[in-house]
ROMAR-471069 format. One record per residue (C-alpha): residue in one letter; x, y, z. Coordinates in pm, whole numbers, plus 50000, padded with zeros to 5 digits. Each point is the difference from the previous one (the first is absolute). Last residue first. Layout:
# ROMAR-471069
AXYZ
...
//
This chain:
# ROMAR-471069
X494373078962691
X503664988349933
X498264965150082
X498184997449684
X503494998449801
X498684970049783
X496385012549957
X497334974750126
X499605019350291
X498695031249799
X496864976449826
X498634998450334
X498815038049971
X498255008650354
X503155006950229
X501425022849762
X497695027550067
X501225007250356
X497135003750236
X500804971950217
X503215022550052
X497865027650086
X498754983750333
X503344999550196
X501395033049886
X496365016050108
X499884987050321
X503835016050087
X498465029349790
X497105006150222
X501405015750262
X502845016749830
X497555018749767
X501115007349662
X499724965349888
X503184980649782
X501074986849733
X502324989749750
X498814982749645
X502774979949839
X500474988849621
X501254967949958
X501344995449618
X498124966649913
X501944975949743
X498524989249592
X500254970649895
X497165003249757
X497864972750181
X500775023550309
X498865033649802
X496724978749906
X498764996550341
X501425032650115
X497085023749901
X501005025150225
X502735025950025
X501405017049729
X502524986449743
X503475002049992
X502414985849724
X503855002350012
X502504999549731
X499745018949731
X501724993149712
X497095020449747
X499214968749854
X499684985250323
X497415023050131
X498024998149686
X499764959250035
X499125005850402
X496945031149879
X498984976149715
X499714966150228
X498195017150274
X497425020349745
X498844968849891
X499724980550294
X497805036550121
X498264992849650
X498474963750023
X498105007549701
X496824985050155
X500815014350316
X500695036949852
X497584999449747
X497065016450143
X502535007350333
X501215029549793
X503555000650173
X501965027850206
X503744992350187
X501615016950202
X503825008950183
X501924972849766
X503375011250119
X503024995949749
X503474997850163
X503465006149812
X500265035250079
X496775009350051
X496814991749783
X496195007550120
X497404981849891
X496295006549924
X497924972649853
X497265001349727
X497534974949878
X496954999749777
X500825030549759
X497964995349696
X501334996549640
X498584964349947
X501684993150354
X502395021550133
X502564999550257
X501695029950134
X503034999650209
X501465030750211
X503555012450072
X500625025450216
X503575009150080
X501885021949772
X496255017949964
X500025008750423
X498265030149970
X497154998749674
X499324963950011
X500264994750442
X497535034949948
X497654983749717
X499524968650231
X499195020450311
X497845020849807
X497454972749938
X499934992350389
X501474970050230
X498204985950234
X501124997450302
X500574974350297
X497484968649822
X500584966650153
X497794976549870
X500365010949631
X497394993649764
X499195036249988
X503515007049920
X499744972649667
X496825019549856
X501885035850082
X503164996149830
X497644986549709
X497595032549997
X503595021050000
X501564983749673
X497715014649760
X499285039750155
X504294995150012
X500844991449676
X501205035849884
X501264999950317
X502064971150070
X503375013149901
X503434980650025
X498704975049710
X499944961249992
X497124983549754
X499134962349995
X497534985549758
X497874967450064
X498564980349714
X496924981050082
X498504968450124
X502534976449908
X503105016950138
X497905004450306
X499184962750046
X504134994449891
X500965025550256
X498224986950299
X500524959849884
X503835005649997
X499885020750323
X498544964450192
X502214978449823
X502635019550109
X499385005050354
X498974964350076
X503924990849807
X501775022950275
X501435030749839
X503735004149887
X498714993249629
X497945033949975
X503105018950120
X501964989649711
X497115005849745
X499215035650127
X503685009349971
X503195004850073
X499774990250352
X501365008350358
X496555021250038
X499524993350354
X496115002550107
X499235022250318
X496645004550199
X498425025550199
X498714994850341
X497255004650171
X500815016350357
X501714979550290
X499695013350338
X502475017250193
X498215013650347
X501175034250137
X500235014550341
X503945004250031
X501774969349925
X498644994749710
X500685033449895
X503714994950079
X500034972749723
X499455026549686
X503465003449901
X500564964449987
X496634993749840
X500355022249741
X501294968049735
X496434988650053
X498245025449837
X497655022850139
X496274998749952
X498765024750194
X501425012150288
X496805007650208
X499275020250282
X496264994850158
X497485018350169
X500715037949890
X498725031250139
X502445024049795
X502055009450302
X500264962750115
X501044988549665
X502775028049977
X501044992350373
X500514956749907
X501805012149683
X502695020650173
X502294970650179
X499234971049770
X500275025849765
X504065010350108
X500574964850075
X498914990149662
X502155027649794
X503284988350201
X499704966749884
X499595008049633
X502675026550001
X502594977149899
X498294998849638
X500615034349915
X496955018549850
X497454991450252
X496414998249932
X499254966450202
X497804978249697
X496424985850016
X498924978349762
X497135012649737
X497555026649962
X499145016250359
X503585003450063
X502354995050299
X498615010950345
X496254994050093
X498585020250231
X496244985250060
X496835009050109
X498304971850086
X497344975649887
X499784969750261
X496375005750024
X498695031649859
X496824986849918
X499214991350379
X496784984950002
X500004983749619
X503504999950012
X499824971850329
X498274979449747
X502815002149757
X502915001250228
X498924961750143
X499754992349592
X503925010149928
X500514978050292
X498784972949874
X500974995149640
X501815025949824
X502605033450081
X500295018149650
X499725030750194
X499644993050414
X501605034050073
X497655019549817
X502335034749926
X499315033450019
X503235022049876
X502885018950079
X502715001749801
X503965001950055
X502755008149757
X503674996050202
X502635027249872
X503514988650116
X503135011250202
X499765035849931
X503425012450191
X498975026950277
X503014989150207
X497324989050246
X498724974349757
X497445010849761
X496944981449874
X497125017749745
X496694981750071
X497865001449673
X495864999449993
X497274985049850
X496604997850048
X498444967749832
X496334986849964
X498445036949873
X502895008649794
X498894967649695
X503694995049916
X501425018449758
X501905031450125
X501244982850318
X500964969049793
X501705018149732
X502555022750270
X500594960150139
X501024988549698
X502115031349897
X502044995250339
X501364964049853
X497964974149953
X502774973149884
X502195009250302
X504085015349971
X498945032849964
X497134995950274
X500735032150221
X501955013149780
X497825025949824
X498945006650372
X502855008250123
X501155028249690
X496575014450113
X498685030849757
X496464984249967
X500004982850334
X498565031650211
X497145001749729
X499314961550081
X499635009050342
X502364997150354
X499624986250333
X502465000150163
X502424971650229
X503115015550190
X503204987550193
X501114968050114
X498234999650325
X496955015149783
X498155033549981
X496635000449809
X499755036049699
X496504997849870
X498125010150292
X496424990950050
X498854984749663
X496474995349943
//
């Protein structure tokens, strides 16, 4: 429960606002102008996304001039700290769970967005540094007022670590998140990008496609609304999430309609069918010159004998540079064949810190064994590993 929506800073004030308070706000429609997932992303998410796992909320930042400096989106939610974590330790938690269930499960104030990487909501670019001092500041009170164990930034790219050093400095622990990963599209085509590939990676995709090829015809479909597909393509986004060893959220049926029906210029899906049926879909989302493969759904009855996520790869990067774009980004995970596809790891940077300044200087220490990057080997083996 909130206690008092309107927090008093150095640098001026910090409040709490709602989504009604945002519907008029010139601030918040610029918030993330310049970002992929602009403020109609993060309206979606709220609507979409299952209510009891995430409660959201908006901070509203003034200086003491009474200029709005930035609208940040926070959430809290209940989070397993030792998600996707293997091996040993992930077993110690295990048995101690079946005493203490709640075992390294906190409540959690995350900052950034509970469907994707996190972004400062600032309109103006200078601001960026400014904005951080003034949560760094107000975000350790909120968390405290709403009975919170742990502040996280979540998933921030690395180009915000200037602004965001002073947290370090002041309670928090950097660790490295999952990241995404980047292919340059310097080609004109499918062909020409095909050659630049080591000769293991070729002969490997040559005998994908040309087992599928033989097996059956595959048809690819791109359209700006999912919906009329949607009670087709939702069982498959499901059978790869449950697969998934890290799972955050899970995204809903109406989530997919909304990103269709409110951000059209943007949302591009695939469909693939098979004898007429849909056995793989993917949901992208194009700015500027940048396509980002967000997720992906297959029919795993054919989708290992078909070889379909290879499948859906090579159509999604030959589509891409038809249209002249020039960047591909695809979700974390699964890097093993985004490094034989030359593919490079955008770091993406979880902040963080415990409410309590007792435990926090333990906490910082232990959390860092924690991170989730320390238990995929196939991340070192990526060129720019050591930007983690």
């Amino acid at each position: 429960m909130l206690h008092d929506n309107r927090i008093p800073i150095p640098q001026g004030v910090v409040t709490v606002v709602t989504r009604n308070e945002l519907r008029n706000s010139h601030a918040w429609k610029r918030a993330f102008q310049d970002k992929c997932k602009d403020h109609r992303y993060y309206e979606i998410v709220e609507d979409t996304l299952l209510q009891n796992d995430f409660e959201h909320h908006y901070l509203l930042l003034e200086d003491n001039s009474g200029r709005q400096r930035a609208i940040q989106p926070v959430f809290f939610v209940r989070q397993n700290l030792v998600e996707g974590v293997p091996g040993k330790v992930r077993s110690i938690v295990d048995e101690v769970r079946k005493i203490f269930p709640r075992f390294l499960t906190m409540r959690v104030l995350m900052v950034g967005c509970a469907a994707g990487a996190g972004d400062l909501g600032v309109s103006d670019k200078n601001d960026e540094t400014w904005v951080a001092k003034a949560l760094e500041t107000e975000l350790l009170k909120y968390a405290q007022q709403n009975k919170t164990s742990l502040i996280v930034f979540k998933d921030f790219y690395a180009e915000y670590r200037p602004a965001l050093a002073s947290l370090c400095s002041n309670g928090y622990a950097r660790i490295p998140s999952m990241p995404i990963t980047r292919l340059l599209l310097p080609y004109a085509n499918w062909d020409e990008y095909f050659r630049t590939l080591s000769k293991a990676s070729r002969k490997d995709l040559r005998r994908k496609f040309r087992k599928a090829e033989r097996v059956a015809e595959i048809e690819m479909e791109v359209v700006s609304d999912i919906t009329p597909f949607i009670d087709e393509i939702y069982p498959l986004y499901l059978a790869v999430h449950e697969r998934s060893p890290l799972k955050f959220e899970t995204l809903t049926k109406n989530y997919f309609c909304a990103i269709a029906q409110r951000m059209p210029e943007q949302a591009r899906f695939f469909i693939w069918r098979h004898n007429g049926k849909i056995v793989a879909f993917s949901f992208c989302l194009v700015c500027g010159d940048a396509i980002y493969d967000e997720c992906i759904g297959l029919d795993y009855s054919v989708a290992l004998d078909l070889h379909l996520y290879f499948y859906t790869l090579r159509d999604i990067i030959s589509w891409a540079l038809q249209q002249r774009l020039k960047f591909y980004y695809s979700n974390p995970l699964n890097y093993e064949p985004k490094l034989h596809l030359d593919c490079e790891l955008v770091p993406l940077d979880l902040y963080v810190r415990h409410t309590s300044a007792l435990l926090n200087p333990i906490f910082r220490r232990v959390v860092k064994y924690l991170g989730p990057t320390r238990h995929d080997p196939v991340l070192q083996r990526f060129p720019n590993a050591d930007q983690l």
